[in-house]
C-alpha positions, 0 to 999 in steps of 0.5 A: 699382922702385917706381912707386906701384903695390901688389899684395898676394897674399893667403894660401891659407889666408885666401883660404879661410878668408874662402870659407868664413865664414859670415853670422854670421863675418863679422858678427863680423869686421867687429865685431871689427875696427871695435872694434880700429880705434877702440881702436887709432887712434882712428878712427871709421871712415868711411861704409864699410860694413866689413860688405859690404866683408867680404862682397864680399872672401869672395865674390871668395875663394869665386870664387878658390877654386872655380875654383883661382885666387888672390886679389890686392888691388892699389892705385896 
């Protein structure tokens, strides 16, 4: 059924992967990606800072993974 509302489980795999980046990692993720956005779209992004975005995410990751749990995104 579908009621307008989306949940994503992330992969273990990633969900580790982001608990585990670094500073530098995720700098050069959020570089990476903007620049893919921009060549892909054309999108010049929006006043989201991708950055703190990807440094919140590894720390609900870090959080997950510490405490055997998992890591979920949802929207409605």
């Amino acid at each position: 059924m579908n009621d307008g509302v989306e949940v994503f489980a992330l992969p273990q795999r990633l969900t580790r992967a982001l608990a585990d980046a670094g500073s530098t990692e995720l700098e050069d993720l959020a570089a990476r990606w903007t620049t893919r956005l921009r060549a892909d779209d054309g999108d010049d992004m929006t006043d989201d800072d991708l950055l703190a975005v990807l440094q919140g995410i590894a720390r609900l990751a870090a959080s997950a993974v510490s405490t055997g749990g998992r890591l979920y995104s949802w929207s409605f």
